[in-house]
Every structure is written in structure tokens, then in C-alpha cells.
C-alpha positions as CSV (number, residue, x, y, z in Angstrom):
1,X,-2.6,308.3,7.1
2,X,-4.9,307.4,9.2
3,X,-5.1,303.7,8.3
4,X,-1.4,303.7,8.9
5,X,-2.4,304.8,12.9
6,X,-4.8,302.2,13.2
7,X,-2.5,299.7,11.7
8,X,0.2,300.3,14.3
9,X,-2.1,301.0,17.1
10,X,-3.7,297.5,16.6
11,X,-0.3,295.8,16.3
12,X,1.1,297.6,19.3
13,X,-2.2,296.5,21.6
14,X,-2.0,292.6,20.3
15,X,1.9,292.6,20.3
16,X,2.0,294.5,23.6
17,X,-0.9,295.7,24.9
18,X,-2.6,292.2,25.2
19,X,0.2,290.2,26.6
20,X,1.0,292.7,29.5
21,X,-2.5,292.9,30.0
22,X,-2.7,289.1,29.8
23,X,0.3,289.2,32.7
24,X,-1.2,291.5,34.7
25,X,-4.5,289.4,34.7
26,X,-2.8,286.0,35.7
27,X,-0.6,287.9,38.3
28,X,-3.9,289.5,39.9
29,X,-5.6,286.4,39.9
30,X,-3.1,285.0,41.9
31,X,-3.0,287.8,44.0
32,X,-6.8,287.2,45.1
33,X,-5.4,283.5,46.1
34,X,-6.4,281.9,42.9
35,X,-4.1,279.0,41.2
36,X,-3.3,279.4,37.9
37,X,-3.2,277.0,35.3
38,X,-0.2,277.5,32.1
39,X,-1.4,280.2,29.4
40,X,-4.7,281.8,31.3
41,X,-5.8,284.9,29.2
42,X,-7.1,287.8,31.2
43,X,-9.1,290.4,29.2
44,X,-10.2,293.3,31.7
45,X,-9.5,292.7,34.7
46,X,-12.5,290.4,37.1
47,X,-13.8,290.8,39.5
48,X,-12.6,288.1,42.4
49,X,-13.8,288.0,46.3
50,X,-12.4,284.6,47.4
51,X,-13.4,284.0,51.7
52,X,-10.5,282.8,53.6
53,X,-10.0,278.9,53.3
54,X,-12.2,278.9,50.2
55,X,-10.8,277.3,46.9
56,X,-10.4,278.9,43.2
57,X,-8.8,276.6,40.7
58,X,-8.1,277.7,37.0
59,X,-7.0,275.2,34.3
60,X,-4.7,275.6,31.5
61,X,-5.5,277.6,28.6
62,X,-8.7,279.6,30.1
63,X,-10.1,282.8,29.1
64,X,-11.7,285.1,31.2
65,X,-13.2,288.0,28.6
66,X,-14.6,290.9,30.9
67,X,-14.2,293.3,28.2
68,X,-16.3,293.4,25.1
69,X,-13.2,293.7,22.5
70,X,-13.3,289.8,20.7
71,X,-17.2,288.9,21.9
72,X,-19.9,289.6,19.3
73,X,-22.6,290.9,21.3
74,X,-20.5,292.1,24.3
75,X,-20.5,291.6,27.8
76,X,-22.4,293.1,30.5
77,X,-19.7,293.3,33.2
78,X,-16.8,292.0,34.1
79,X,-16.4,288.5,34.7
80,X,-16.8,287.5,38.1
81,X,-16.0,285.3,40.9
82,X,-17.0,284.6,44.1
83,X,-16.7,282.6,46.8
84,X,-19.3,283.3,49.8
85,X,-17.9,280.6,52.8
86,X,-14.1,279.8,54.0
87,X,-15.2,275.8,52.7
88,X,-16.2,277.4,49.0
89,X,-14.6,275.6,45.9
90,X,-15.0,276.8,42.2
91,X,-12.5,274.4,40.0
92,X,-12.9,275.6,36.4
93,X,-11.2,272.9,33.7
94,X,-8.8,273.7,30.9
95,X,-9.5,275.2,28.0
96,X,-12.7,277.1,29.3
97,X,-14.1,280.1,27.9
98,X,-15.9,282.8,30.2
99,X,-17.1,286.1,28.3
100,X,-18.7,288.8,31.0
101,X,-20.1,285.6,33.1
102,X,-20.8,285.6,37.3
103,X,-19.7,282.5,39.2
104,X,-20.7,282.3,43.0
105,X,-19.9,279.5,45.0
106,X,-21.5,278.8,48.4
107,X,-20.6,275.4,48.5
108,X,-19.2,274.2,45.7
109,X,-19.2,274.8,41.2
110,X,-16.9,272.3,39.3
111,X,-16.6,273.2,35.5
112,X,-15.1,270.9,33.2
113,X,-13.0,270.9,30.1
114,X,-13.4,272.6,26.9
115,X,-16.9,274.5,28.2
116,X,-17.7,277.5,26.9
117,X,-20.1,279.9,29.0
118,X,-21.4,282.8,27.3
119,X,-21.7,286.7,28.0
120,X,-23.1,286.9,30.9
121,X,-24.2,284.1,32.3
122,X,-24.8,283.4,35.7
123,X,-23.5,280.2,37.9
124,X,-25.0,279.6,41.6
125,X,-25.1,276.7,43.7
126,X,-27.2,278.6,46.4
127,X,-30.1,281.0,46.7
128,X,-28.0,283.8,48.3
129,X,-31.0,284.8,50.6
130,X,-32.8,282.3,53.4
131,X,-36.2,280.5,51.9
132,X,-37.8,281.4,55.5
133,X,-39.6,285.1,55.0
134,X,-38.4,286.1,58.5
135,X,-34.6,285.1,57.9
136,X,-34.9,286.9,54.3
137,X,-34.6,290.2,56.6
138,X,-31.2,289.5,58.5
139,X,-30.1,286.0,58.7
140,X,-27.2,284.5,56.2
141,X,-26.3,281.5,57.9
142,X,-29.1,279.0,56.5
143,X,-28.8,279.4,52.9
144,X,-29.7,276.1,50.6
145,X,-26.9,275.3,48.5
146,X,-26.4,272.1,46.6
147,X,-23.4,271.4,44.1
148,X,-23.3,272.7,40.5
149,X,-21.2,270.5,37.9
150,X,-20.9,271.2,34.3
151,X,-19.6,268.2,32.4
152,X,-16.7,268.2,29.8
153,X,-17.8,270.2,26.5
154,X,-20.5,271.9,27.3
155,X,-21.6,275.0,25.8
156,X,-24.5,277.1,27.6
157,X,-25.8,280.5,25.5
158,X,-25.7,284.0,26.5
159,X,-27.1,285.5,29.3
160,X,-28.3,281.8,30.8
161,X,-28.5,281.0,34.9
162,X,-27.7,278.0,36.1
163,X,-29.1,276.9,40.0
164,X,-27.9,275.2,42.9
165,X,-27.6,271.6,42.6
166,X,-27.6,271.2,38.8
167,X,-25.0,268.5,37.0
168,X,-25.2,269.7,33.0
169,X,-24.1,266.6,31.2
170,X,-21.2,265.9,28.5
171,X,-21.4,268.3,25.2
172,X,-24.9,269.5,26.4
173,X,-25.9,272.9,24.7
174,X,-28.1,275.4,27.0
175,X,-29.5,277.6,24.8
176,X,-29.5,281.4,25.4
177,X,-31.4,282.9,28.2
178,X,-32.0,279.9,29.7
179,X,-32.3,279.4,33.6
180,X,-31.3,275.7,34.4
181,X,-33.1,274.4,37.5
182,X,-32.5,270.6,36.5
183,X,-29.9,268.6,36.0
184,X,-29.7,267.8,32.0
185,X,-28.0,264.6,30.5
């Protein structure tokens, strides 16, 4: 019997469940003033700050995985994305796979096609705090950012960080718990 409750649970959740979930993902997305690409999957809903004037593109066929159901070690936390100045863009290609990752955009973070970013990883182009010890304390407003771009095909491990001003090149693999502070071929 209680195979029998499983079995229909687990067909109700991917036959309904999953799809209105899916929907409800894409149409909060574009709530938060991101464009959406055709087929986006939404698992959990992310977390998405987006400043005024700032960009979010999302190509077709992405998944954004901020629950653990489908990832075999889990996520930490939602997936999220963030954009932290109205001149911000973050253009993600199609076909790209983000499991429990962060992606913060200063300036700007263009992802390609076909990349796959594991749980958890973290994406930056900027330090988020002033280099100078005396800003550190209250100042926002001279932050180093340079552009982060991650080529077509890439794959980058669990629980990686990538920095500010990094290009990772054409079907690189980052292994996991890497932090990338150089650009890699």
C-alpha cells in the first residue's frame, strides 16, 4: 500500500507539481524584471535583487536548481542573483545549469552556452567591500570590479568562487572548491 502512495505521489509532483512549480518560477523571474528565455526550469524558488536599470538575461532551456531534489550532494541555498548598481548586467546563455549557485554582478558576469555551475558556487566580478581599510567601515561607492566571462561549455565543480575580472575559456573544467582569480584558457 504504501508503494502504491509513493507511486502516485511521485507522479502527481512530476506531472503537476513540477510544471506549476516550473510556471510559477519563470513567472517570478519575470516579476523581479528578468527576461526569460523558452523552457526555463525553476526548482525552488531564487533568490533575485535586480537594482533599477540593471540587466538580467536568461537563455533558453536554463535551470536554476535551488532545492536539493535531482542534485547528488545538494545545495546549500537557493540559487541566487544579484545585481548591486542600476548599470549591472548578468546574461546567462542557453542551456545553462545552476544548482544552489550565487551570482552578483557589480558591473557585469556574461555566461555562455551549455555551462554547467555546480552547488553552490559563487560568481563575483567585484570585492563587495572597498580595498582602502578606512572605506571598509562605511563607504560603497569605490568598489573594484572587473568583468567576469565564462566561455561556451564550461563546467566549474561544486562549491568553486570565481573573482572579478576572470574570462574562463571554451569547455574549461574548474575543479571543485576551487577559487578562480585568473583568467584560464
Amino acid at each position: 500500500m504504501l508503494r502504491l502512495i509513493l507511486r502516485i505521489y511521485r507522479k502527481a509532483v512530476r506531472d503537476i507539481g513540477l510544471p506549476l512549480g516550473a510556471w510559477i518560477g519563470r513567472v517570478y523571474l519575470n516579476a523581479c524584471g528578468a527576461r526569460c528565455g523558452k523552457n526555463v526550469q525553476v526548482y525552488g524558488l531564487p533568490t533575485v535583487h535586480l537594482r533599477h536599470g540593471s540587466r538580467l538575461v536568461i537563455g533558453d532551456g536554463c535551470v536554476l536548481r535551488s532545492t536539493s531534489g535531482g542534485n547528488a550532494i545538494g545545495v546549500n541555498h537557493e540559487v541566487i542573483i544579484r545585481t548591486l548598481t542600476n548599470e549591472a548586467v548578468i546574461e546567462i546563455g542557453s542551456r545553462v545549469g545552476i544548482s544552489g549557485g550565487a551570482i552578483c554582478a557589480r558591473r557585469e558576469v556574461r555566461i555562455g552556452n551549455d555551462v554547467l555551475i555546480g552547488a553552490n558556487v559563487v560568481i563575483a566580478d567585484n570585492d563587495f567591500h572597498p580595498m582602502s581599510a578606512d572605506d571598509r567601515k562605511a563607504r560603497r561607492d569605490n568598489i573594484p570590479a572587473l568583468p567576469v566571462v565564462i566561455e561556451d561549455g564550461v563546467w566549474i565543480g561544486a562549491d568553486s568562487y570565481v573573482c572579478k575580472g576572470v574570462t574562463i575559456g571554451r569547455n574549461s573544467i574548474i575543479g571543485a572548491k576551487s577559487v578562480v582569480t585568473k583568467s584560464i584558457p
